[in-house]
N, C-alpha and C positions, 0 to 999 in steps of 0.2 A: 721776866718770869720770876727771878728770885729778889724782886721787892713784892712782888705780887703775894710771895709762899712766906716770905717776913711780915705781914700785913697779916697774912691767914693765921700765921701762930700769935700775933699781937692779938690779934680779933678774940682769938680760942681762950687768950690766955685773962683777956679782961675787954670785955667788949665797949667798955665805955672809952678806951685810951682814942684816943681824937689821930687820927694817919691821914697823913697829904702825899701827894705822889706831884714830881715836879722834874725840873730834868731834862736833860738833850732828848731822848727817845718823846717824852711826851711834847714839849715844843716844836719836833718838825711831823711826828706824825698823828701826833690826838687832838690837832688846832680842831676837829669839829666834830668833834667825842658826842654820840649821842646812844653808847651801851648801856643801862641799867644796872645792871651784873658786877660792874668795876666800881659799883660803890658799896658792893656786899663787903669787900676790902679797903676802900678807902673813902675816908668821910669826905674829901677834898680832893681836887687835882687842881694844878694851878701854872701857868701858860709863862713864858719867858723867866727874866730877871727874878727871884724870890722873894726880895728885900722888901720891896714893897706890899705882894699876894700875900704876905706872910705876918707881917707887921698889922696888915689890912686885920686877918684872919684874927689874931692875936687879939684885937679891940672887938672882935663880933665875939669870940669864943666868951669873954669879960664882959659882956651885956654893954658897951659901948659905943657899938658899932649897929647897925642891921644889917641885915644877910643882902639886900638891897645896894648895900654901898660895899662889897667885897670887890676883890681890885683881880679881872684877871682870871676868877675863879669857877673850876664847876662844881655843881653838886646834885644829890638827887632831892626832888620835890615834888610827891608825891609820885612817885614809882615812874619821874622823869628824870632827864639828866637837863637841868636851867646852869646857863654861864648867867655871871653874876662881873661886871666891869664899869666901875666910875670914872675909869679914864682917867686916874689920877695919876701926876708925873713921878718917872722913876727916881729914884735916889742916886745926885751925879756919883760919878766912879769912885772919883775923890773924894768921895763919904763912906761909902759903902764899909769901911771897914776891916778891919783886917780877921782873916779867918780864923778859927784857933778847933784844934783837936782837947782838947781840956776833956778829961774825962775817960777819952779811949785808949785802952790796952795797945798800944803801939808796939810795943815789943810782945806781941802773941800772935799777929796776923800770918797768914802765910805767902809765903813767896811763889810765884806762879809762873813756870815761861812756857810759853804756848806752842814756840817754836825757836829754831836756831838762829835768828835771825838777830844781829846783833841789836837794832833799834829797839823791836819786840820786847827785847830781854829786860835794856831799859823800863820800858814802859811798865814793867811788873814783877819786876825780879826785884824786891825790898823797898823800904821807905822812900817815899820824896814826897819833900812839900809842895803841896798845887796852890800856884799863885799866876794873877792875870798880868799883864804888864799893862793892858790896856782891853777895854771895852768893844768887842766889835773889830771890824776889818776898815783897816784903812786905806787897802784897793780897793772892795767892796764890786770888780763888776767879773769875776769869772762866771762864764757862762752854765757851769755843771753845778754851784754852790746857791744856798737857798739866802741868796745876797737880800730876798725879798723881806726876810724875818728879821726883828730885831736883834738875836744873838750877831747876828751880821753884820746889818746893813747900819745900827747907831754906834757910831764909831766916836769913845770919850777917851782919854788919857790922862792919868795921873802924873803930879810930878816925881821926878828922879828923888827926891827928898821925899816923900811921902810912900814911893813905892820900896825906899831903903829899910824905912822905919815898919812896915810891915815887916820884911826880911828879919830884919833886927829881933821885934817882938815873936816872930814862931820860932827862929830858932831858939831863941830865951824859953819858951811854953816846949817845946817839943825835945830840943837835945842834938836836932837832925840838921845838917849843914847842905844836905840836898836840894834841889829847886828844880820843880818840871812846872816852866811856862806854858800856860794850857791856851794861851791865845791860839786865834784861828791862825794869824801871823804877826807876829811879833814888830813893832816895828822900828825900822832901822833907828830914825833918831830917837826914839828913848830908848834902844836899849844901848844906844853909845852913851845919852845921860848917865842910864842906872849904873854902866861899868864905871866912869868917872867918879859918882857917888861912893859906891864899892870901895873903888881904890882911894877915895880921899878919906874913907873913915878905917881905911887898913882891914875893913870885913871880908875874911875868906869864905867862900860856898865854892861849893859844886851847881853848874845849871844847864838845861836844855830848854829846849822847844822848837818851836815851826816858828820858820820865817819864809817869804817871798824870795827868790833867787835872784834877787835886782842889782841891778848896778851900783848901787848907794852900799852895798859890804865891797869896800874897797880893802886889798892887802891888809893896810893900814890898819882899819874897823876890823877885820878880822883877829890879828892881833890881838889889838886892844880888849874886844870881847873874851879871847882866850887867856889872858892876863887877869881878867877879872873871876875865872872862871866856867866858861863856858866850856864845856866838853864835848857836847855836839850838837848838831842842829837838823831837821827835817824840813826838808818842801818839795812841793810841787814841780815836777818836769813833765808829769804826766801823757800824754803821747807825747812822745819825740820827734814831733815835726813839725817846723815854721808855720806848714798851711795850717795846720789844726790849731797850736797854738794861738793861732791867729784869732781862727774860729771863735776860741773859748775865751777870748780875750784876756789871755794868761798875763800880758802886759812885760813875755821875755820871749828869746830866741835861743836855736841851741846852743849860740857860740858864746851869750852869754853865762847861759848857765854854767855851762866848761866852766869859764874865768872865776866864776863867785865859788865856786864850788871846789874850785882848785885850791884858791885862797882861802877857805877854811880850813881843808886839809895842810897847806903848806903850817897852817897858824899850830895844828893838832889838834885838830875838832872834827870830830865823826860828821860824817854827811848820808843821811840817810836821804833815799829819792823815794817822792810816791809817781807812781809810774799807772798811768791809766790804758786798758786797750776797752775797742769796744763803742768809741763815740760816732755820734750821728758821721757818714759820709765815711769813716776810716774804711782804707780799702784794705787787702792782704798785702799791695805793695807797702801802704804807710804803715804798717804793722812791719813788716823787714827792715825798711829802712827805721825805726825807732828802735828796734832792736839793734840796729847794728849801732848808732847810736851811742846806745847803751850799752856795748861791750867797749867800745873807745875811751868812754867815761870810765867804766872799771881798770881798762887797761891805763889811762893816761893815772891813776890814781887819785880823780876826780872826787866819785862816790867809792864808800866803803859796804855800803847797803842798800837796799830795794825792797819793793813789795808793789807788784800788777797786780791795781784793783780793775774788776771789770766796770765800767760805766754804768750808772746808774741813774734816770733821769726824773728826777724829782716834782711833786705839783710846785713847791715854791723857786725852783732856777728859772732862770731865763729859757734854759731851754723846754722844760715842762712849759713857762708859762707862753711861750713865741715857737711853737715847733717848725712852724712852716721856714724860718729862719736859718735851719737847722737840715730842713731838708725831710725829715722824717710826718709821721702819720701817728699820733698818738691812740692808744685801744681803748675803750672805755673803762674805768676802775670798775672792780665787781663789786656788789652790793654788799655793804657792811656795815655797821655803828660802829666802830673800832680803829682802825688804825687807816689812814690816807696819805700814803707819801709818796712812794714808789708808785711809778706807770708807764707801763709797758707799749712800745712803738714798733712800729716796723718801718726798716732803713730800706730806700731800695734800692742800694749796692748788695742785701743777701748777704754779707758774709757770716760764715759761720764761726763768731767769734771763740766760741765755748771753744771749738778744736783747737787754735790758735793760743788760745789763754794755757790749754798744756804743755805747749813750746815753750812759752815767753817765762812761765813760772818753771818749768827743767832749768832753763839757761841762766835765769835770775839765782837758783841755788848755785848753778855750777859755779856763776862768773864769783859769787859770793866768797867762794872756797878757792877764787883762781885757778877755777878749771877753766878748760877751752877757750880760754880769751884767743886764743890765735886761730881758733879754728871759722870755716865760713858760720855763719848764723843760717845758713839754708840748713844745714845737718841738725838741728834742733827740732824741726818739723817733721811730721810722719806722712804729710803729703808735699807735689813739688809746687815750690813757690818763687817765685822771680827775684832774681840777683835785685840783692840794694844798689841804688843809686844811688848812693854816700858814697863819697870817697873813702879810701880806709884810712887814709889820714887827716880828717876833716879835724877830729877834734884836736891832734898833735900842732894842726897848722893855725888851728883860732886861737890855741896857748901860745905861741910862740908870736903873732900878730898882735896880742890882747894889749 
């Protein structure tokens, strides 16, 4: 909405200024954009990676191109919406370049926190530079994520030398010694390169992002990472149960997450969990027992932060694209030229997640502020729901085993 109301005052202000709209929103939900109307704002919209729809775009705009050979791109033609794709190859990672703010007022923005939530705060509360480590997922198969699209599923990596010299050159443009890794997840061996790099050229930064909660951050890796500057990290535990996990093909267990997650904490690195209720088959039982789970984790001082998103099932996941897999009955999308992502199933276990999602978001603040860790997880719920079958010492006993 507010690149759409940037576009309308561009428009207002000089109607000849040329606007492309591009971007995570438009890559998973406008792949088959056929509204009119969204070009009274934008002369362009353009589908994955930029580097190349844009370079494309750049040689049409110059009379050197034809509109014919645009890479990737929509546009309107005669009061239609035509994509315009020559299929030409992307530009590898290790070209692409490094980013630069040149130009923008950095010190006039404003600081934003949405909420108390310590990861949050990060994410918006003042500068950080956005830099990738790498191209894509290098798990590439959870069952909830749109593995099927290229921000995904092309999986490149640059070297530790090359992703330094980035580093090097924004902090030099910008002043800012900050780093928010924006990969979907980061992954282990380069980012044990990058810190080596780091530490061999004596460069201090501040850095975060998502990683996978795998066995490969060992003690050791955690350290090392913290050494270089790491301050915290996010991923995925999302339900807390072995069966689902399994499901989603999350590619961990809970007793490993414990350990990874311990071991970043022991290093002093924030552990933020994204935590999911809501997916095909979750019963009310596997909803207690992931919460209780996830009081063990706060108590053993595992994670220091949270966020229950509710499941969402996607046209490009696995499970949008294989429902019967899944278990579930997908609804037909309602009619529109606009946006196609989201679609709506019905599970038939019934439960009624919305109520459930009130508890587990209460308890997630409390545990957050070190309330009620000792209390049962049934007293978070306004209806009665069956004792977890977790031990209450599950997660003190995989620490201690690990």
């Amino acid at each position: 909405y507010g690149a759409f109301r940037i576009a309308q005052t561009i428009k207002a202000h000089n109607p000849k200024i040329v606007t492309v709209l591009g971007g995570g929103y438009v890559n998973t939900e406008l792949r088959e954009l056929a509204e009119p109307r969204v070009f009274d704002y934008f002369d362009y919209v353009t589908l994955d990676d930029g580097e190349k729809p844009l370079l494309a775009l750049f040689e049409h705009l110059a009379g050197r191109r034809p509109r014919l050979n645009l890479v990737r791109t929509f546009t309107r033609v005669d009061s239609a919406v035509r994509y315009f794709n020559s299929q030409e190859p992307d530009i590898p990672f290790e070209d692409v370049g490094t980013p630069t703010w040149d130009g923008l007022p950095l010190d006039r923005y404003l600081s934003l926190l949405d909420m108390l939530n310590p990861m949050h705060r990060l994410w918006s509360d003042g500068h950080w530079n956005k830099l990738t480590v790498a191209h894509g997922c290098y798990w590439k198969k959870c069952s909830f994520c749109d593995v099927s699209l290229d921000y995904i599923g092309r999986y490149e990596a640059a070297s530790a030398k090359t992703l330094v010299d980035r580093i090097e050159r924004i902090v030099e443009e910008t002043g800012h010694t900050g780093f928010h890794f924006v990969d979907e997840a980061a992954p282990p061996k380069a980012l044990r390169a990058m810190a080596e790099e780091l530490q061999r050229r004596n460069l201090a930064i501040s850095w975060w992002g998502n990683i996978r909660f795998e066995k490969s951050f060992t003690p050791e890796l955690c350290l090392q990472l913290a050494d270089s500057g790491c301050i915290a990290v996010s991923g995925g535990l999302e339900v807390a149960s072995d069966r689902l996990l399994a499901l989603m093909k999350k590619g961990v267990s809970v007793e490993q997450v414990a350990r990874v997650t311990r071991a970043f904490t022991d290093a002093g690195v924030l552990v933020h969990a994204y935590l999911m209720y809501g997916f095909p088959t979750q019963t009310v039982q596997d909803t207690v027992d992931a919460l209780e789970y996830v009081r063990q984790l706060f108590t053993a001082n595992c994670i220091q932060s949270g966020f229950f998103h509710r499941f969402s099932c996607t046209v490009h996941s696995p499970v949008g694209l294989n429902p019967t897999e899944y278990g579930i009955h997908l609804q037909p999308l309602p009619p529109g030229k606009f946006a196609k992502n989201d679609v709506h199933f019905i599970d038939p276990t019934g439960v009624d997640h919305d109520r459930l999602g009130k508890a587990l978001n209460k308890a997630l603040y409390n545990y957050m502020h070190g309330i009620g860790l000792d209390e049962d997880v049934r007293a978070w719920f306004d209806e009665r729901v069956p004792k977890p079958r977790v031990g209450r010492n599950f997660i003190a006993r995989a620490l201690s085993t690990g």
